[in-house]
C-alpha positions as CSV (number, residue, x, y, z in Angstrom):
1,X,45.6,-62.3,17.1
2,X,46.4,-60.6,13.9
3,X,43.7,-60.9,10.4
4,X,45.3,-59.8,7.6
5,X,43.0,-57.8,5.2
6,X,43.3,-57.6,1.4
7,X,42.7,-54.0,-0.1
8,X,40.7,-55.0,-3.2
9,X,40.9,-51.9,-5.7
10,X,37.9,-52.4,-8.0
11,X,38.9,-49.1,-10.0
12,X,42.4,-49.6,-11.2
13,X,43.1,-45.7,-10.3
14,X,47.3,-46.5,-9.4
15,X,49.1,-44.7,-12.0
16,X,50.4,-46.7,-14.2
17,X,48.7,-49.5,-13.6
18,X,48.0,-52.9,-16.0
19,X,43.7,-52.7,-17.2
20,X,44.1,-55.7,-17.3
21,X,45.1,-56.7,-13.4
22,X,43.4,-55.9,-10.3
23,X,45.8,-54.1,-7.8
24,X,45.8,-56.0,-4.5
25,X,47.4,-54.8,-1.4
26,X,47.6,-56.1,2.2
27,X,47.0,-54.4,5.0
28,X,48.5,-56.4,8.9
29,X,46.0,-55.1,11.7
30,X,45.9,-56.6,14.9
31,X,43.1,-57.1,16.6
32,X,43.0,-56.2,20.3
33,X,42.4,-59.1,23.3
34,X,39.9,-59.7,25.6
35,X,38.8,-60.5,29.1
36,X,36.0,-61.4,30.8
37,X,35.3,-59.6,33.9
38,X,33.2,-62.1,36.4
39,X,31.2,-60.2,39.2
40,X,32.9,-60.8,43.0
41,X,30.1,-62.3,45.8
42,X,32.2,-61.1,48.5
43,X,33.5,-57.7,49.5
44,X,36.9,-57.2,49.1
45,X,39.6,-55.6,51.4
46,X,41.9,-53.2,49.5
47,X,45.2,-53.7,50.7
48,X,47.4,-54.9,47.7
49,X,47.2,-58.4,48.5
50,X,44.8,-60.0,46.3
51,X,44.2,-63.3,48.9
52,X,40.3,-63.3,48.8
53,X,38.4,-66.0,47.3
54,X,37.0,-64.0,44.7
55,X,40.7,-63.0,43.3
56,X,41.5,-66.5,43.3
57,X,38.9,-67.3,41.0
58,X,39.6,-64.7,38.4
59,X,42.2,-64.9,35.5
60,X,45.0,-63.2,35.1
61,X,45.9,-61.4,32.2
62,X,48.4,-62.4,29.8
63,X,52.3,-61.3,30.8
64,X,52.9,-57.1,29.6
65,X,54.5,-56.5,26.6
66,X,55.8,-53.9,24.4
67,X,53.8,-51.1,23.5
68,X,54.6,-50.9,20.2
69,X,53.9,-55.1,19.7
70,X,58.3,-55.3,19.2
71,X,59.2,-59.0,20.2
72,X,62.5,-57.2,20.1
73,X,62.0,-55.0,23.4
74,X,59.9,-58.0,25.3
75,X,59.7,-56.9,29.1
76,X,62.4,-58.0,31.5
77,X,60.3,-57.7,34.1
78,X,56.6,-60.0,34.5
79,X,53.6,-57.8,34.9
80,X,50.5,-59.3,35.2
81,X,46.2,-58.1,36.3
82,X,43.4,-59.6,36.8
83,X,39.6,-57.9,37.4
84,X,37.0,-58.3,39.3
85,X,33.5,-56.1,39.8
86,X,30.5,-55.6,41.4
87,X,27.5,-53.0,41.8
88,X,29.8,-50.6,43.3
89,X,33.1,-50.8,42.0
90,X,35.5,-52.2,39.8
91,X,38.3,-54.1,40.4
92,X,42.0,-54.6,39.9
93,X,45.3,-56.0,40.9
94,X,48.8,-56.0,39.3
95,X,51.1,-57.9,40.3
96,X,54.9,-56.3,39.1
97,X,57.9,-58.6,39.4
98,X,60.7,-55.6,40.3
99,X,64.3,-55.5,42.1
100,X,63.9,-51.9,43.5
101,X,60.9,-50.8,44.3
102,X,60.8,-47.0,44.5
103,X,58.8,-43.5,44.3
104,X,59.1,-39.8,45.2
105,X,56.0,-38.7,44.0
106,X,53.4,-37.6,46.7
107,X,50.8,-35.0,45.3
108,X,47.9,-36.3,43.8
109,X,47.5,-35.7,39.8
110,X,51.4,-34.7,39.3
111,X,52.5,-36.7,37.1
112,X,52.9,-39.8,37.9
113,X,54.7,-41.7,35.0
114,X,58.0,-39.8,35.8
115,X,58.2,-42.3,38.8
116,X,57.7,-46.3,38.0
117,X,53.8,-46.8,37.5
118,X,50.9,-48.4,36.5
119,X,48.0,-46.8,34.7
120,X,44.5,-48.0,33.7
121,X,43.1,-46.9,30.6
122,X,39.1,-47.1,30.6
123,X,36.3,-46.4,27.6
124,X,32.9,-47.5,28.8
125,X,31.6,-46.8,25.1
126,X,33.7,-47.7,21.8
127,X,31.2,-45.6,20.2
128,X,32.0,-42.7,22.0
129,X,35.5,-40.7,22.3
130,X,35.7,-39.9,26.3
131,X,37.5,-41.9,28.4
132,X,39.4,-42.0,31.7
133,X,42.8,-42.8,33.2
134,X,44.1,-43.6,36.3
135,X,48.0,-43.7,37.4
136,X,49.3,-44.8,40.1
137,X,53.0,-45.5,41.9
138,X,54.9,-47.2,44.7
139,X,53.8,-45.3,47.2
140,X,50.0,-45.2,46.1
141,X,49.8,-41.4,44.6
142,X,47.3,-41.2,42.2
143,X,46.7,-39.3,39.4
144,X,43.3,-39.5,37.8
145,X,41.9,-37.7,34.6
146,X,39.3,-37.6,32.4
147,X,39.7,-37.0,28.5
148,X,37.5,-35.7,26.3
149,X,39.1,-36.1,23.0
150,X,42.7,-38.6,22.2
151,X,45.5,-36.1,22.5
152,X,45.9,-36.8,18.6
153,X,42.5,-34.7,18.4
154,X,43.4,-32.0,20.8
155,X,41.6,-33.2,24.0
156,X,40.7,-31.2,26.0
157,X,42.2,-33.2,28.9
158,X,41.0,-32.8,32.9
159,X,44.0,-33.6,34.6
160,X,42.2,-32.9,38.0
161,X,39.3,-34.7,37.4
162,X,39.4,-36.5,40.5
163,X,37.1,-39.3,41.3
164,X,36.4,-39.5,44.5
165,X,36.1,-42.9,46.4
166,X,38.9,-44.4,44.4
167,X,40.4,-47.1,46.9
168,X,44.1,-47.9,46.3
169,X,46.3,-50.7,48.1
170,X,50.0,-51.1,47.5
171,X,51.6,-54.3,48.7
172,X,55.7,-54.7,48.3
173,X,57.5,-57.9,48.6
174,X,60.9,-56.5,49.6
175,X,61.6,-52.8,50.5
176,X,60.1,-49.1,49.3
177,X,63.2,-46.7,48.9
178,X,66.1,-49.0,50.1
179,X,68.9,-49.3,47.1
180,X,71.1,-51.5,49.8
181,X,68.7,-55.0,49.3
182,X,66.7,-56.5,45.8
183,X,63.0,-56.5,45.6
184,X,60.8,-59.4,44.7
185,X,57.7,-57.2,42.9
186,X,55.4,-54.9,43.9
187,X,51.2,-55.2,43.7
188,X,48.8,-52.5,43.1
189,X,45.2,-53.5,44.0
190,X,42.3,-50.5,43.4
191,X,38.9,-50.9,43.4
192,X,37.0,-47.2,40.9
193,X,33.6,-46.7,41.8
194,X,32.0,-48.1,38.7
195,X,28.9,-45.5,38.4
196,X,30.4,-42.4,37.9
197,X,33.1,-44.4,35.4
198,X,30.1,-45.4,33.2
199,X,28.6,-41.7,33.3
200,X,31.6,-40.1,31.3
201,X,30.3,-41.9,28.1
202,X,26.9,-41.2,27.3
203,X,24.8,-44.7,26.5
204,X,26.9,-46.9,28.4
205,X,26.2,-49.5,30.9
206,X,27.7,-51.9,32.7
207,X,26.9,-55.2,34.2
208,X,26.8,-59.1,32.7
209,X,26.4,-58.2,29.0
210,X,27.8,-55.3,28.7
211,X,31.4,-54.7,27.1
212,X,34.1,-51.9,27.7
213,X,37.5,-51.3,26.0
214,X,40.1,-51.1,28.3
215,X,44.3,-51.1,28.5
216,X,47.0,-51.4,30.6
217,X,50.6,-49.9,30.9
218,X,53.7,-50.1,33.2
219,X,56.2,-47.4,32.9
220,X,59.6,-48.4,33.5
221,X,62.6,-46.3,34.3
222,X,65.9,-47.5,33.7
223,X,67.7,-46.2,36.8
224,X,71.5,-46.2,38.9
225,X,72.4,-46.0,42.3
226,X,74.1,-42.6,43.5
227,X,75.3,-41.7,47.0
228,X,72.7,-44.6,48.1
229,X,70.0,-42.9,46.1
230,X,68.4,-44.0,42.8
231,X,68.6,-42.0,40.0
232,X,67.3,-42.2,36.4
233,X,69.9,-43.1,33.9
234,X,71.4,-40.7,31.5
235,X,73.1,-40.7,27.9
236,X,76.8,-40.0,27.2
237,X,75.5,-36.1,27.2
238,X,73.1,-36.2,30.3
239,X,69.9,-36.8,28.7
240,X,67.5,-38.7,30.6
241,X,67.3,-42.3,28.6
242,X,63.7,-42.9,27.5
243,X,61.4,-45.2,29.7
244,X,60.0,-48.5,29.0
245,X,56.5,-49.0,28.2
246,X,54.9,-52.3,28.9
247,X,51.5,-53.2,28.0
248,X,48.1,-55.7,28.2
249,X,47.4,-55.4,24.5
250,X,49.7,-53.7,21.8
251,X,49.3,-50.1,21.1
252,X,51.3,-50.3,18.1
253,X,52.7,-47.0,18.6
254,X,54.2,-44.9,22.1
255,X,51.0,-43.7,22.3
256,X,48.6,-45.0,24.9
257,X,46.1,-42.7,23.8
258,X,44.4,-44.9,20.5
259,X,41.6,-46.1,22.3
260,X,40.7,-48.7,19.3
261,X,43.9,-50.5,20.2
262,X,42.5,-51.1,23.9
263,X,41.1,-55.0,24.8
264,X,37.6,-55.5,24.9
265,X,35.9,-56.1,28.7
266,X,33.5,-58.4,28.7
267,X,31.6,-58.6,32.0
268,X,29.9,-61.5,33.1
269,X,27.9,-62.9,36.5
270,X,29.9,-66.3,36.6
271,X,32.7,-67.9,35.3
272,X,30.6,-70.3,33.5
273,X,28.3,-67.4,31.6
274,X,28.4,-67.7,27.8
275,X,30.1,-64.4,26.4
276,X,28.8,-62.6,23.4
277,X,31.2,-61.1,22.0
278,X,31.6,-58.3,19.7
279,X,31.2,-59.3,15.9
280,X,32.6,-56.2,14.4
281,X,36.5,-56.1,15.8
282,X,37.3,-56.3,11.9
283,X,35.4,-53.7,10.7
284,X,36.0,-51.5,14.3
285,X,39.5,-51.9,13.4
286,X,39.9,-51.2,9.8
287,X,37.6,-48.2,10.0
288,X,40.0,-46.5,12.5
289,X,43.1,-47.3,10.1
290,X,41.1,-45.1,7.4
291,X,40.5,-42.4,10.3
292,X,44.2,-42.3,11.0
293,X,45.0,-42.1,7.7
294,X,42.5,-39.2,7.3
295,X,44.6,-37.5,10.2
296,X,48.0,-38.2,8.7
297,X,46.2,-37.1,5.2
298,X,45.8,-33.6,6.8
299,X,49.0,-33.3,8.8
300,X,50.4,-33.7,5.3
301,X,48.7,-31.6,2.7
302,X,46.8,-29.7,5.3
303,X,43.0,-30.6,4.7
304,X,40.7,-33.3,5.0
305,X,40.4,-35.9,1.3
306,X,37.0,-36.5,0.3
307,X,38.6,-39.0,-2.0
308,X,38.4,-42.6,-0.7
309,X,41.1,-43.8,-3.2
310,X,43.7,-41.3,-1.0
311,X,43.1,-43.6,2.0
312,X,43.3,-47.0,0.4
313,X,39.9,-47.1,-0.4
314,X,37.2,-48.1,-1.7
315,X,36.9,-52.0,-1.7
316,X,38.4,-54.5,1.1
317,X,38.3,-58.1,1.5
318,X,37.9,-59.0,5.1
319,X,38.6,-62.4,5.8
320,X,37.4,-63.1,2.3
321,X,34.3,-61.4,3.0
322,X,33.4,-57.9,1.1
323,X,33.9,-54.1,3.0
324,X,33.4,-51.1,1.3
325,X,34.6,-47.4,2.4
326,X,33.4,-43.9,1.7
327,X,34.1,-40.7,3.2
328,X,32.7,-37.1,2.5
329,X,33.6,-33.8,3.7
330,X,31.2,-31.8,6.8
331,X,31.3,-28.6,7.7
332,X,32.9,-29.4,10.9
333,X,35.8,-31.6,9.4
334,X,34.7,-35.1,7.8
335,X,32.4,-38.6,8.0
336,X,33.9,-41.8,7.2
337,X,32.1,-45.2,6.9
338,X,32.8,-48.6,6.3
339,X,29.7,-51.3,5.4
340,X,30.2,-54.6,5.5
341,X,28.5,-57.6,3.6
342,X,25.1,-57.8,6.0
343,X,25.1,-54.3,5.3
344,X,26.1,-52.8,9.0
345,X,28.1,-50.0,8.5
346,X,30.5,-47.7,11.3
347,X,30.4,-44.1,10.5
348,X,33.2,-42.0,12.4
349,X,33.6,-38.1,12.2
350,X,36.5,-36.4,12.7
351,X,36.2,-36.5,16.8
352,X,35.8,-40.1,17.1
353,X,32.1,-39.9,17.7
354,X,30.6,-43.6,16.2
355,X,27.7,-44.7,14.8
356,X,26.3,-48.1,13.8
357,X,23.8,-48.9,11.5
358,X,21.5,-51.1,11.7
């Protein structure tokens, strides 16, 4: 779903610039999708093969696409999840349509997206910046971290945070590691202990009511077959060609690490429970294309604006209602808020850390 948002400039501070006319610009954001996650009665058997009662009942996802959103690049292969929790654990299986199925990786936290993979993406709190990810390939290797910070922000990154009493099943419809035959798709079920995923962000719960940001990606190597062996593919001058990246929601970038582009989790007892959903995905949105602005702001003229007007600011119409911005300068780096017409405002600091008012 995509809202397009008018930047309304009430002082008419463009250069050049007619008294007389109020200087309107647009600004596309997307706005990211959602699921709701229903609570499983029923244990569940990790093995890959999703054929418990509880898994029929869920929803799948909509098909993968490409990161960046380009209809150009769409996936040739179907990917697909759907989720599933309970006190204990959280639930998923991905389903990956795939002619050869194959992996070399074995040690846990190498890394994993130099084979074929899937990775989860999980933020227990939008309001906070730490988050975790988990990777996994054809032959079940995982490689699980924890970040403290997006990459964009420095980390620092725990690339052997492990989280123990992670469950992984890997089902493959055709062969693992056989060039000679095609593949139907491979399926990744996992079930993450769900407590110690809610501790690594400070004020979050989970449970019916409660509501996660979470994303999806498939990394896809274009590869050839040598001496009965696969191999990835190479230019005209032997460099390795880059890999697809396929995703749940668009990223609008190579970059899985924006968490404000990840889909919103809703979780719910039932499949019949009314969701409440989160009324500020406008605002959430167009606060974080001010941060990244800030960012770019500094990466270009090497220091943080306390001028509004250099990030496109100060007045927006959001879906024809009012949004002001402001940002000021801290000793640590900066603040930047937005404030909408019931007069809730986001505040985010340089780090990502949120906070909403009232």
């Amino acid at each position: 779903m995509k809202f397009f948002i008018s930047l309304l400039l009430a002082a008419l501070w463009l250069v050049g610039c007619d008294s007389n006319q109020a200087q309107t610009n647009t600004l596309e954001l997307v706005i990211p999708k959602s699921y709701t996650i229903h609570k499983s009665p029923e244990s569940l058997t990790i093995d890959g093969v999703a054929d418990e009662a509880s898994w029929e009942l869920a929803q799948w996802t909509d098909p993968f696409i490409d990161i960046e959103g380009d209809t150009n690049r769409s996936p040739y292969f179907d990917t697909q999840v759907k989720m599933l929790w309970d006190e204990e654990y959280l639930y998923f299986f991905a389903e990956m349509e795939e002619e050869h199925v194959w992996g070399d990786i074995t040690d846990r936290d190498a890394v994993i997206f130099y084979n074929n993979d899937f990775e989860i993406f999980i933020k227990p709190n939008q309001f906070q910046p730490y988050y975790a990810e988990f990777e996994v390939n054809a032959l079940g290797t995982l490689w699980d971290l924890f970040l403290a910070r997006p990459y964009r922000r420095n980390g620092p990154v725990l690339d052997h945070w492990d989280l123990n009493g992670t469950e992984i099943g890997i089902d493959v419809d055709g062969t693992l590691n056989d060039p000679s035959d095609i593949d139907e798709s491979w399926s990744v079920e996992m079930a993450i202990p769900i407590k110690p995923v809610t501790a690594i962000d400070r004020g979050a719960q989970f449970g019916a009511g409660s509501m996660w940001r979470i994303n999806f990606s498939r990394v896809q190597w274009q590869h050839q077959i040598v001496n009965g062996s696969y191999e990835k593919k190479t230019d005209d001058d032997g460099n390795r060609l880059p890999e697809n990246n396929w995703v749940w929601t668009q990223q609008s970038a190579v970059d899985m690490h924006r968490p404000e582009h990840w889909g919103y989790l809703y979780f719910a007892e039932s499949p019949d429970e009314e969701i409440q959903k989160d009324k500020l995905v406008n605002e959430y949105q167009l606060l974080f294309q001010l941060y990244r602005n800030q960012l770019d702001w500094k990466n270009t003229n090497g220091t943080f604006t306390d001028d509004i007007k250099d990030l496109g600011g100060p007045d927006f119409s959001v879906n024809e209602q009012p949004v002001s911005a402001s940002v000021h300068l801290t000793k640590l780096g900066f603040e930047l808020s937005v404030i909408n017409s019931e007069n809730t405002s986001l505040t985010i600091n340089q780090d990502g850390y949120i906070v909403k008012s009232p």
